[in-house]
C-alpha beads as a LAMMPS data file, in Angstrom:
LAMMPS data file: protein, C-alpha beads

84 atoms
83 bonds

1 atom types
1 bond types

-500.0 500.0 xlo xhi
-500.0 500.0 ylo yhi
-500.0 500.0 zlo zhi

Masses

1 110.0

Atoms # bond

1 1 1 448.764 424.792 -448.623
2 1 1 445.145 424.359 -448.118
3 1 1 442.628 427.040 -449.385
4 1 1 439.256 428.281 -449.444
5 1 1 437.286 428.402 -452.441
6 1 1 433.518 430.204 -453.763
7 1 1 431.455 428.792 -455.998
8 1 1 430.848 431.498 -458.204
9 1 1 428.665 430.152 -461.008
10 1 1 424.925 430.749 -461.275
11 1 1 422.952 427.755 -461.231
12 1 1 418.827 426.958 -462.319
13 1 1 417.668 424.197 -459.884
14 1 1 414.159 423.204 -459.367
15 1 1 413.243 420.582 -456.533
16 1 1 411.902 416.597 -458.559
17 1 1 408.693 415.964 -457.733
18 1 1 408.730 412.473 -459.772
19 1 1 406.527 413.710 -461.870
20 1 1 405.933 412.911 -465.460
21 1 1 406.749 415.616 -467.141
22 1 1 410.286 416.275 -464.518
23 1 1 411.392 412.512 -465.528
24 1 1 410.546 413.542 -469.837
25 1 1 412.589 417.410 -469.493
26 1 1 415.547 415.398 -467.558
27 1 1 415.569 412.728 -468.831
28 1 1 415.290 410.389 -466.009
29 1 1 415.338 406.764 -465.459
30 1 1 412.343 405.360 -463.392
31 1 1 413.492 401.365 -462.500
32 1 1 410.209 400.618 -462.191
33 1 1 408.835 401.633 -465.663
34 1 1 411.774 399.437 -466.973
35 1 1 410.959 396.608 -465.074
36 1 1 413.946 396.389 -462.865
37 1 1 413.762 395.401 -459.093
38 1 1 415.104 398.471 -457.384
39 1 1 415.425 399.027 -453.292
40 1 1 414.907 402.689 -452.038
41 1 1 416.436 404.171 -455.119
42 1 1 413.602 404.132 -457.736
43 1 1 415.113 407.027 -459.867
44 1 1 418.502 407.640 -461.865
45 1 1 419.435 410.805 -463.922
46 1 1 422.453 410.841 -466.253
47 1 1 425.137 413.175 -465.264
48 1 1 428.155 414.163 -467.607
49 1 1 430.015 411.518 -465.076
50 1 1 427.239 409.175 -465.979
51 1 1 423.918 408.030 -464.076
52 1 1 423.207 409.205 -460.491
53 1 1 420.542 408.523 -458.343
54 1 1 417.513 411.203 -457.333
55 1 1 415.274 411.040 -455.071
56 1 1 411.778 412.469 -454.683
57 1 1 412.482 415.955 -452.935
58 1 1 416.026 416.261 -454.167
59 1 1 416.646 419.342 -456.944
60 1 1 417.801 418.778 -460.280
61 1 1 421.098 421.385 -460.752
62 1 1 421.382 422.678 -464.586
63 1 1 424.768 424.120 -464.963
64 1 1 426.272 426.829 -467.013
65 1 1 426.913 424.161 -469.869
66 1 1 423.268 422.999 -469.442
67 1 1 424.868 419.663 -467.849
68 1 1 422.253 418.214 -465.394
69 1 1 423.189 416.150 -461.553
70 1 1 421.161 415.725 -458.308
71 1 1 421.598 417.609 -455.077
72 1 1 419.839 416.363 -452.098
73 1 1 417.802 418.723 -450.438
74 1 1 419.554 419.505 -447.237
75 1 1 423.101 419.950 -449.213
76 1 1 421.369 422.033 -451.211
77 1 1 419.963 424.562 -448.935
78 1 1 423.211 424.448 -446.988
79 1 1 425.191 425.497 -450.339
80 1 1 422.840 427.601 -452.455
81 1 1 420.723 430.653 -452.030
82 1 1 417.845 432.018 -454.568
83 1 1 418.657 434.787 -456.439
84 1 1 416.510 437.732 -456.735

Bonds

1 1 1 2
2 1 2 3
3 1 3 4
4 1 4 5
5 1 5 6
6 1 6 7
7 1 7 8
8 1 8 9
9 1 9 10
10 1 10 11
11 1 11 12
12 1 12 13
13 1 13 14
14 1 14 15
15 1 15 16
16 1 16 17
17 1 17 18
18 1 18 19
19 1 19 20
20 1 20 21
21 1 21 22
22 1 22 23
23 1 23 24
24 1 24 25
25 1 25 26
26 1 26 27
27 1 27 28
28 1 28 29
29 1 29 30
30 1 30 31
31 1 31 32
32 1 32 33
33 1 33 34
34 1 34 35
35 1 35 36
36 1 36 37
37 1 37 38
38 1 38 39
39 1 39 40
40 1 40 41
41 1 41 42
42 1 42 43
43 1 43 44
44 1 44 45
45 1 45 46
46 1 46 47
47 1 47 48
48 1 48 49
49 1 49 50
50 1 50 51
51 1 51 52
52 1 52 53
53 1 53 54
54 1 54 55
55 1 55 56
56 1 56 57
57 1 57 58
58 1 58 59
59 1 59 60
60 1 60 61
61 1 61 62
62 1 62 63
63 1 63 64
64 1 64 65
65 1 65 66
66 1 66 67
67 1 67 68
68 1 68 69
69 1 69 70
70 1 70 71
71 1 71 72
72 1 72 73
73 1 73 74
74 1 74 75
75 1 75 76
76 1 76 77
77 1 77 78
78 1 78 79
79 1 79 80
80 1 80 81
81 1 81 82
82 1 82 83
83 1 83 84
């Protein structure tokens, strides 16, 4: 039978700029800085399921075990709200 479930777990998020000092703390992969020929996806972060792509204006999720993934921006409004 099909249920419903919550998230319940607190999560810090904060939204990548592509900044230098975003790409250093999370360890991501700019394509261009390693010389590779990339096409709309310029970024990559590594995720305990291994690299993802982020984009410019997505937010960078840090979860309870201080694991890291991308969330594009419109998912993530839909799903989370700021806690007080």
């Amino acid at each position: 039978m099909l249920k419903e479930y919550r998230k319940t777990a607190t999560i810090k998020a904060e939204q990548f700029d592509g900044g230098h000092e975003q790409v250093k703390k999370y360890g991501i992969q700019d394509k261009a800085t390693l010389g590779e020929v990339y096409s709309g996806n310029r970024w990559t972060i590594l995720t305990k399921e291994g690299p993802m792509i982020v984009n410019v204006g997505d937010w960078i999720a840090t979860g309870v075990e201080g694991e890291h993934w991308a969330i594009a921006d419109d998912i993530f409004r839909k799903t989370y709200e700021e806690v007080e």
